[in-house]
C-alpha positions in Angstrom: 152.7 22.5 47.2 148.5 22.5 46.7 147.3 19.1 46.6 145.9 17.7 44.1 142.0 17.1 43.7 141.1 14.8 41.6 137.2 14.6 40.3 135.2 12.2 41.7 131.8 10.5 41.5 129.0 9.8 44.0 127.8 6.0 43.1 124.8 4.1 44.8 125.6 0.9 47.3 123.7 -2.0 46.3 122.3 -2.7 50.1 120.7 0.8 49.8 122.9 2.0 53.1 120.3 1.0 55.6 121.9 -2.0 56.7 125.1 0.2 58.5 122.6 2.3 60.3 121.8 5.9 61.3 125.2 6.7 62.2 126.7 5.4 59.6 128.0 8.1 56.5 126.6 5.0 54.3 123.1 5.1 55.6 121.8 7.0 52.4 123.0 4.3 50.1 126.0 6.2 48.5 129.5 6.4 48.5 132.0 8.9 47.0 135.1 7.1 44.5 137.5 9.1 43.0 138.6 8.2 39.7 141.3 6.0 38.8 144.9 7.9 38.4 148.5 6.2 37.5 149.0 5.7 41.1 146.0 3.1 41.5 147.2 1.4 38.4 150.5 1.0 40.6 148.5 -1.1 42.6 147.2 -3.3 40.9 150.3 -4.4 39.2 152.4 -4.8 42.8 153.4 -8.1 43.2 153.6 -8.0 46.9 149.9 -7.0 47.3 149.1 -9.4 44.5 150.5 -12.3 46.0 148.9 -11.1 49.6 145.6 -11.5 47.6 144.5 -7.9 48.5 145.1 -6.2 45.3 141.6 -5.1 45.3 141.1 -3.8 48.8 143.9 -1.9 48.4 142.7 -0.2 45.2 139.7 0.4 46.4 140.4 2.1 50.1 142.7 4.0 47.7 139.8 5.4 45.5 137.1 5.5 48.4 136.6 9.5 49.0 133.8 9.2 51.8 135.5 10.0 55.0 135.1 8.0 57.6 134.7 4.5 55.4 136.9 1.7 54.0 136.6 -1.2 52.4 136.6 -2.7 56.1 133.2 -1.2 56.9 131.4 -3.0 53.7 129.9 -5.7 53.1 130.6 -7.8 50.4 128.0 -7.3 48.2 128.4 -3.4 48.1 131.9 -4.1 47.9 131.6 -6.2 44.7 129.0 -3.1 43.5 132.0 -0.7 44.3 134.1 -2.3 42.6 132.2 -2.6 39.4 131.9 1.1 39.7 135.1 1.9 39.9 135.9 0.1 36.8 133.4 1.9 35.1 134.5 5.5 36.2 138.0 4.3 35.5 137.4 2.8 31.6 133.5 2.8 31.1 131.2 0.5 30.8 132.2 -1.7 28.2 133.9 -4.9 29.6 135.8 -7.2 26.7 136.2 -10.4 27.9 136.1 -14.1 26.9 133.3 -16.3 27.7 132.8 -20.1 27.0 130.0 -21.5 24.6 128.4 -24.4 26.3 128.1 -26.3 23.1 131.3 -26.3 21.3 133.3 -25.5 24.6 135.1 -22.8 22.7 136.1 -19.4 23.8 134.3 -16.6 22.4 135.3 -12.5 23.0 132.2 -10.9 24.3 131.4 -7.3 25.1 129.3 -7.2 28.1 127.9 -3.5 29.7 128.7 -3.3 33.0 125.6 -0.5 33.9 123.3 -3.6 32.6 124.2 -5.2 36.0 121.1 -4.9 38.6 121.4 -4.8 42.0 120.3 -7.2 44.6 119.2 -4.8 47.7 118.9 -6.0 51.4 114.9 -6.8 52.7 113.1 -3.0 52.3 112.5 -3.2 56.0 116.1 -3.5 56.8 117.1 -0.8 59.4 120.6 -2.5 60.6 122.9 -5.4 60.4 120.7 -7.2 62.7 118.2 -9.6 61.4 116.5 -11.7 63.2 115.7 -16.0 61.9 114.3 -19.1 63.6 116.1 -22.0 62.8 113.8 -25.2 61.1 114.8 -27.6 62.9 116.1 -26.4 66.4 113.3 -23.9 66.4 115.8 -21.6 68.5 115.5 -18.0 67.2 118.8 -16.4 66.9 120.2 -12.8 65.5 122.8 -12.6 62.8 124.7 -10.0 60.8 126.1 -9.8 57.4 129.8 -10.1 58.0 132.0 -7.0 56.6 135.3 -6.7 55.1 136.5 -6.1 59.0 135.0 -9.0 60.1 136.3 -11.2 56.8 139.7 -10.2 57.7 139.4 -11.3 61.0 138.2 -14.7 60.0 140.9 -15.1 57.6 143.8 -14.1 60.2 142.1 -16.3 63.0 141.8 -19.7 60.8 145.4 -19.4 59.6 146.5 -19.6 63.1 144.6 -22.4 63.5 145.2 -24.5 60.4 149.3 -23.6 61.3 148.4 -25.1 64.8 146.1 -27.9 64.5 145.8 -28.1 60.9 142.3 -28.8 60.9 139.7 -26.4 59.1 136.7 -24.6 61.4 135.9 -22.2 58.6 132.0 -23.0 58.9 132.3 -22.9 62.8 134.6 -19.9 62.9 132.1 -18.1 59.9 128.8 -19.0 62.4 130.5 -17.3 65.8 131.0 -14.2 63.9 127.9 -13.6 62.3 125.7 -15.1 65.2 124.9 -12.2 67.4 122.6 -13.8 70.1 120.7 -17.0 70.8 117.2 -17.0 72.0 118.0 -13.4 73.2 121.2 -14.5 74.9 124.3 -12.3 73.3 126.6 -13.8 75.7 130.1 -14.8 73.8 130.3 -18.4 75.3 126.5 -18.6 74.6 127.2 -18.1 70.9 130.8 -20.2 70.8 128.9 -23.2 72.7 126.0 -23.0 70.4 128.2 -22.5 66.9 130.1 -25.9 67.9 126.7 -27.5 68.6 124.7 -26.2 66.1 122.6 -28.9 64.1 123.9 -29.6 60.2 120.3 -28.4 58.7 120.3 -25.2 60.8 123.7 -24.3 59.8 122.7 -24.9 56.2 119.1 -23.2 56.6 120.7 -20.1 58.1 123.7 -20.2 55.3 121.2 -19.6 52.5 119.0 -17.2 54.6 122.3 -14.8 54.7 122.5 -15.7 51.5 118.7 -14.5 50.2 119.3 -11.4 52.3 122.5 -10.5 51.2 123.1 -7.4 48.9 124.9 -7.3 45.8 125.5 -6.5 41.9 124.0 -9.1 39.5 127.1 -10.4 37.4 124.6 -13.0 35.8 123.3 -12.3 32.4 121.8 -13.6 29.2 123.9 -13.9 25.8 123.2 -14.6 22.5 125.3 -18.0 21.4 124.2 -19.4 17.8 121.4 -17.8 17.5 120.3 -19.0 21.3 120.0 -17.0 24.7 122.3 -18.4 26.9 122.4 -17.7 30.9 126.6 -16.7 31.5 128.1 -15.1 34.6 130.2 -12.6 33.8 133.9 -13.8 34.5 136.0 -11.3 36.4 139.8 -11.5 34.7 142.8 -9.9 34.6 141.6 -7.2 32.0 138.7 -6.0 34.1 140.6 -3.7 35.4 143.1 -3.6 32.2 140.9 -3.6 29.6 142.7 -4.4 26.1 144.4 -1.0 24.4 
């Protein structure tokens, strides 16, 4: 039997591809999505990968074309960008959902358009997932990636051992030794472990929002009209974004 080809679209990444360098089939800033078909809507109504919490991921590798690349090889932000276009090749653009007005506290339907969403793109001379900060207070300069879904994954398995062991959280520890690459040009592993433990409170935070600032995504953040005011709103993500109403 032939298989079947389904049609498929070739979307932009919000990081702009540089940041998985040269080698990388992302480097151009695309990625290929087929569209949505019965069996992805199979996904996302399985319990098992519902209650798992990677209902997504699994729809997504499922619609990712490019060879070579997962959901594991992204970073968030271009995840949360592929997402968005998915849902757009799968239903269009026009997202019906409910949204709060700050004044009466009431829920309102609201149509938003997801193409309206910008993107937030990586520093324009980003070449790699290596960047390069000096922390305020220590003054050490260190080198730090963005993490990807691989590395999320990781984190995720390696602090529910932990919790199940010690039950104590080290989410902000754990988080620091994976994206820390090196430490005043030293990439050794108990370098960066010793140093993660160690690291001072107002370094931790100062390099938390520099990831942050440098981190690419898709804008959900908009302005709505609400009694005859403009109103800042994020837009909420439910349960019909990918099932929008009949």
């Amino acid at each position: 039997m032939a298989e079947n080809k389904f049609p498929s679209e070739v979307v932009d990444l919000p990081s702009g591809g540089k940041i998985y360098g040269k080698d990388s089939p992302l480097y151009d800033g695309k990625i290929e999505l087929k569209y949505m078909t019965a069996r992805e809507e199979d996904i996302l109504t399985s319990a098992n990968l519902i209650k798992k919490g990677v209902v997504i991921t699994k729809l997504l590798d499922s619609l990712i074309v490019t060879e070579g690349v997962s959901t594991d090889d992204l970073v968030l932000g271009d995840k949360n960008g592929v997402m968005v276009a998915a849902r757009i090749l799968a239903y269009g653009s026009s997202y019906e959902t409910e949204i709060t007005d700050p004044e009466s506290g009431q829920k309102i339907s609201y149509t938003f358009d997801l193409t309206e969403c910008p993107f937030k793109a990586v520093p324009e001379t980003t070449e790699s997932n290596n960047f390069e900060f000096e922390l305020p207070i220590s003054k050490q300069k260190i080198t730090f990636k963005i993490l990807t879904g691989k590395d999320e994954r990781a984190i995720e398995l390696e602090l529910k051992r932990l919790t199940k062991h010690t039950g104590d959280s080290t989410e902000v520890t754990t988080r620091l030794r994976y994206m820390i690459q090196s430490v005043d040009g030293d990439s050794a592993t108990g370098t960066i472990n010793n140093f993660s433990l160690n690291m001072l409170a107002r370094d931790s935070l100062a390099l938390r929002e520099e990831v942050l600032r440098i981190s690419p995504d898709i804008d959900m953040s908009t302005e709505v009209e609400l009694g005859g005011e403009m109103v800042a709103v994020t837009i909420p993500m439910t349960a019909n974004f990918f099932w929008p109403k009949s």
